[in-house]
C-alpha positions in Angstrom: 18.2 -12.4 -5.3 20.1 -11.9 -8.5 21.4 -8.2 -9.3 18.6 -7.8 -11.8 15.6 -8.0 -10.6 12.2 -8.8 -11.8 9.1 -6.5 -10.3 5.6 -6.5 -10.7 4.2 -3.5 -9.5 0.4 -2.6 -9.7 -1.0 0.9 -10.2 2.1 1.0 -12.6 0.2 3.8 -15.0 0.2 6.9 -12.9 1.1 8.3 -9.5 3.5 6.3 -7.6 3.5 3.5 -9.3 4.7 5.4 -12.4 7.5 6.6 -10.0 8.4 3.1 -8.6 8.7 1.5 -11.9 10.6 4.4 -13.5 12.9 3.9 -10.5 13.0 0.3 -11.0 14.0 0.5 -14.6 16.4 2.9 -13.8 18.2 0.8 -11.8 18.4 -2.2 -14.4 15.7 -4.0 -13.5 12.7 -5.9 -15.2 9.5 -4.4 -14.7 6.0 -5.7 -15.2 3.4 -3.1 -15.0 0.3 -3.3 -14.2 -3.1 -1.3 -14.5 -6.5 -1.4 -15.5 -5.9 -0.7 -18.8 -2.0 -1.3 -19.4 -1.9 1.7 -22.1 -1.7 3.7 -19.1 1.6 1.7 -18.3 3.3 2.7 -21.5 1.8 6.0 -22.3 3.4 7.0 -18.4 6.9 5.3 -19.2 7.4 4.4 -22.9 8.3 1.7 -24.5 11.6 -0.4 -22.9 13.1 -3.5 -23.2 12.3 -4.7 -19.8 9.1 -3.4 -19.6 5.9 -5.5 -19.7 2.5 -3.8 -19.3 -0.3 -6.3 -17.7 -4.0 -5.2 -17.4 -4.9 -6.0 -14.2 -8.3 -5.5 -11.6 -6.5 -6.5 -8.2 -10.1 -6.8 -7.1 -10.4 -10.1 -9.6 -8.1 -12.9 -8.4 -7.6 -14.8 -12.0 -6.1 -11.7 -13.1 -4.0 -11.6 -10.2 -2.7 -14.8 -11.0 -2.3 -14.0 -14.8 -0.1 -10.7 -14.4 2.3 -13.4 -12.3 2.2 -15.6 -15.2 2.8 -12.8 -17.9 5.9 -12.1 -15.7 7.1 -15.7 -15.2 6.6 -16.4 -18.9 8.9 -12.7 -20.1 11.4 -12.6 -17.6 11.6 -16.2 -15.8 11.3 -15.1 -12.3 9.3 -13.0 -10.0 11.7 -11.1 -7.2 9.6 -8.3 -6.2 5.9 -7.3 -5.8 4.7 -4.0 -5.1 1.1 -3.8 -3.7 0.9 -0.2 -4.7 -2.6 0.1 -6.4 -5.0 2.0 -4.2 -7.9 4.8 -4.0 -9.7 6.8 -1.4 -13.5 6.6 -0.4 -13.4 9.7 1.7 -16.4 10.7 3.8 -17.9 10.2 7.4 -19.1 6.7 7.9 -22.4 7.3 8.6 -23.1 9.1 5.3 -20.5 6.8 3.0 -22.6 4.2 1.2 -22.3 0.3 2.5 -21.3 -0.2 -1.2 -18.3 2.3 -1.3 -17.0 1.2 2.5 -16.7 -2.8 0.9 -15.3 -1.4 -2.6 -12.5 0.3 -0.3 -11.8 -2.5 1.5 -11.5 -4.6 -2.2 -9.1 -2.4 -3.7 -6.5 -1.7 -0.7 -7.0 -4.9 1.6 -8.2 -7.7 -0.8 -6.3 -6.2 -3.7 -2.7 -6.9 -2.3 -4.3 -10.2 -0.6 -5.3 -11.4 -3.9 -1.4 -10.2 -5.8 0.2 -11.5 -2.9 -1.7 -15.6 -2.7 -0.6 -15.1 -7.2 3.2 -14.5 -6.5 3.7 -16.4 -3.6 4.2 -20.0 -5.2 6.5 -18.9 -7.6 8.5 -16.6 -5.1 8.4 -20.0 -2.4 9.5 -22.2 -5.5 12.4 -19.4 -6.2 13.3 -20.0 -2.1 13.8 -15.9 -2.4 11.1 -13.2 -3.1 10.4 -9.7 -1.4 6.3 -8.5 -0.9 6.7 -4.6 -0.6 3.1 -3.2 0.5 2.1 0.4 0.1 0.4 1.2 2.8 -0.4 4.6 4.9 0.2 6.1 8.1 -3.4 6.2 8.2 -2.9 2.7 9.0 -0.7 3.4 11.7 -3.2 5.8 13.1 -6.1 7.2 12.1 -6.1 11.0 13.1 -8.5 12.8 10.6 -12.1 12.7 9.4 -13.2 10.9 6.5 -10.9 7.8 7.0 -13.0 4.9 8.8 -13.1 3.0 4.9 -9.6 3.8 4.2 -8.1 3.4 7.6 -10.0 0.0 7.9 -8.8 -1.2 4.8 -4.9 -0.2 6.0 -5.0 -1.4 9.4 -6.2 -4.8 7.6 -2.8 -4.4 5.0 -0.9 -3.9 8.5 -2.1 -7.1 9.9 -2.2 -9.2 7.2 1.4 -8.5 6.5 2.4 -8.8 9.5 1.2 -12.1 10.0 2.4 -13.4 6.8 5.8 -12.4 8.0 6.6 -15.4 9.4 4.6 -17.7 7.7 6.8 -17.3 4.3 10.0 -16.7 5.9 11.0 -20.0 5.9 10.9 -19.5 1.9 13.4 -17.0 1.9 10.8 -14.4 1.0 10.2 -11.5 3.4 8.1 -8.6 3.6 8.5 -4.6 3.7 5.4 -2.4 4.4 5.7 1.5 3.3 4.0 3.8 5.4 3.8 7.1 3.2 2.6 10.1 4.6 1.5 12.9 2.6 3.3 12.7 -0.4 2.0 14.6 -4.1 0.9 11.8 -6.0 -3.1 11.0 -7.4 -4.7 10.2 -4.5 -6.4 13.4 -3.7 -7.1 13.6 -7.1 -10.7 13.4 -8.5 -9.5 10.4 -10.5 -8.6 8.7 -7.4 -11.1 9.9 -4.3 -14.6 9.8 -4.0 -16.4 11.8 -1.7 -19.7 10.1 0.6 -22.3 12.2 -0.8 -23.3 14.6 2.4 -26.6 13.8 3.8 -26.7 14.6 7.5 -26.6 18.0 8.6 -25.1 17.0 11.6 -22.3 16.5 9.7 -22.3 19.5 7.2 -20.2 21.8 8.8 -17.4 19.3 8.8 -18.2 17.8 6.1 -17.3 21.2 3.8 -14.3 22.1 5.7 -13.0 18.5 5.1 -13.5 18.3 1.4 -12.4 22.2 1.1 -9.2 21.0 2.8 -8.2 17.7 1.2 -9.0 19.6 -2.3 -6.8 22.5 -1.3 -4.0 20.0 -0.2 -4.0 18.0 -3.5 -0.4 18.4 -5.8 0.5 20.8 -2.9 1.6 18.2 0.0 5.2 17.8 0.6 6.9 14.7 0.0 8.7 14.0 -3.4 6.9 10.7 -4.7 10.4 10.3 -6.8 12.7 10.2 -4.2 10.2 8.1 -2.1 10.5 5.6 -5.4 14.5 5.7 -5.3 14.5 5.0 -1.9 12.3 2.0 -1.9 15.5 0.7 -4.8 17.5 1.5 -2.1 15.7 -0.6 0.3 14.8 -3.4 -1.9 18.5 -3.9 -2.3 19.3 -4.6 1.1 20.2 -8.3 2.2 17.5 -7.5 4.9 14.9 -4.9 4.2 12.5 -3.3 7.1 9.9 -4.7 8.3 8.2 -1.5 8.1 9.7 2.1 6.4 8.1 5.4 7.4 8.1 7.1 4.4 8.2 11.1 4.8 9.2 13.1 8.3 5.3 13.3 9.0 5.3 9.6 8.8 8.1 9.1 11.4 6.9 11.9 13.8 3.5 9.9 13.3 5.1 6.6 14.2 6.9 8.4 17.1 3.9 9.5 18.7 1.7 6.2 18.4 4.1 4.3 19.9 4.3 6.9 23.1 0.0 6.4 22.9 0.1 2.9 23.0 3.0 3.3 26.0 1.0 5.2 27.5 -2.4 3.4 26.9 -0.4 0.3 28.5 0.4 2.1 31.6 -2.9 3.8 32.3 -4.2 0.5 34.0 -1.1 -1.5 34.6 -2.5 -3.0 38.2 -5.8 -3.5 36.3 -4.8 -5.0 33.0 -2.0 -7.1 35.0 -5.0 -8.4 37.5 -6.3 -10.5 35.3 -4.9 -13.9 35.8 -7.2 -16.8 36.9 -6.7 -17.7 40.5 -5.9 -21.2 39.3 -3.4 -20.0 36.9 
């Protein structure tokens, strides 16, 4: 990659994606910014040389591939992509509407699918590209209530980025998931979750106490979406970024203690699991 760099990065117009590009431009790169309505873009970071605000519905793949021409056609190059765009369907799964569970699972899974297939043949024509993914350490593990849509839709990011690893390698493009943990941004926000309307009493009791907490948690959690922003410069930089980056102390202790479960998990039945082998094998 050349010093200056050219990002895309969606859900440019508030929240961390706001932070992100603001970083990025800070740093002396190109930045193409992209929202639903790319007003929000410039309202949240002004106007700037190497600034290009792109509308952009990561759920609609021709505007996918249109914010990755915009960029080709400014700047001449695409370096980096941030899949950063996101929201939060919250509410148990049997009360969250068939509707909202698929709508979750467009924005945060299908979303970065659908940036990702844009930028790829112009980062594999390049022979050089980086595909940073922002995804959770609820897709890590899921340890809460109201997270079966947005869990699902992060455990799917996980996958698919992991897979794609080694498929584009060859390319010289590689991949960096960001698994943030609680960090003061939007997402709590009203703009940015929607709560399953309660309709099982069942549920109710829970169902308060979750929304009461999540509402009382939102601009209040602890990690600095700024200094998350300057760090992902930081690691962008690198001749060989992570694989995966936990974002926030939560997020490591997190990590830390899935990887003991699934140790553990694996040992639980070793002779069984191990016994499996056909006799003729």
């Amino acid at each position: 990659m050349t010093d200056k760099q050219v990002w895309l990065i969606t859900g440019a117009g508030r929240g961390m994606g706001t932070d992100i590009a603001r970083a990025a431009l800070a740093a002396g790169h190109a930045v193409v910014g992209t929202a639903r309505n790319a007003d929000s873009v410039t309202d949240a970071l002004g106007e700037h040389d190497d600034l290009l605000a792109v509308d952009l519905d990561v759920t609609d793949p021709a505007a996918a591939h249109g914010a990755v021409a915009a960029a080709v056609q400014r700047f001449g190059r695409l370096d980096v992509l941030v899949n950063n765009a996101g929201s939060f369907n919250a509410g148990f799964f049997e009360e969250m509407d068939p509707a909202d569970f698929r709508a979750q699972i467009e924005t945060t899974l299908f979303g970065p699918v659908n940036v990702t297939r844009a930028a790829l043949p112009q980062m594999r024509a390049q022979r050089s590209g980086l595909v940073v993914t922002i995804s959770s350490t609820a897709g890590i593990a899921s340890t809460g209530d109201f997270l079966t849509a947005y869990a699902a839709s992060k455990f799917g990011v996980e996958g698919f980025m992991e897979a794609l690893t080694n498929e584009i390698a060859p390319f010289g493009i590689r991949t960096m998931l960001v698994e943030p943990g609680f960090f003061r941004t939007e997402l709590l926000s009203p703009r940015s979750t929607n709560y399953a309307e309660p309709s099982i009493d069942d549920y109710a009791d829970r169902t308060r106490a979750t929304v009461e907490g999540w509402q009382s948690m939102d601009r209040r959690q602890g990690g600095d979406p700024a200094k998350l922003a300057d760090a992902l410069v930081q690691l962008v930089a690198l001749d060989e970024p992570p694989l995966r980056f936990a974002a926030g102390a939560d997020a490591v202790e997190l990590f830390e203690s899935k990887a003991q479960l699934l140790l553990d998990q694996a040992d639980a039945h070793r002779a069984l699991s191990t016994g499996l082998a056909h006799d003729q094998a």
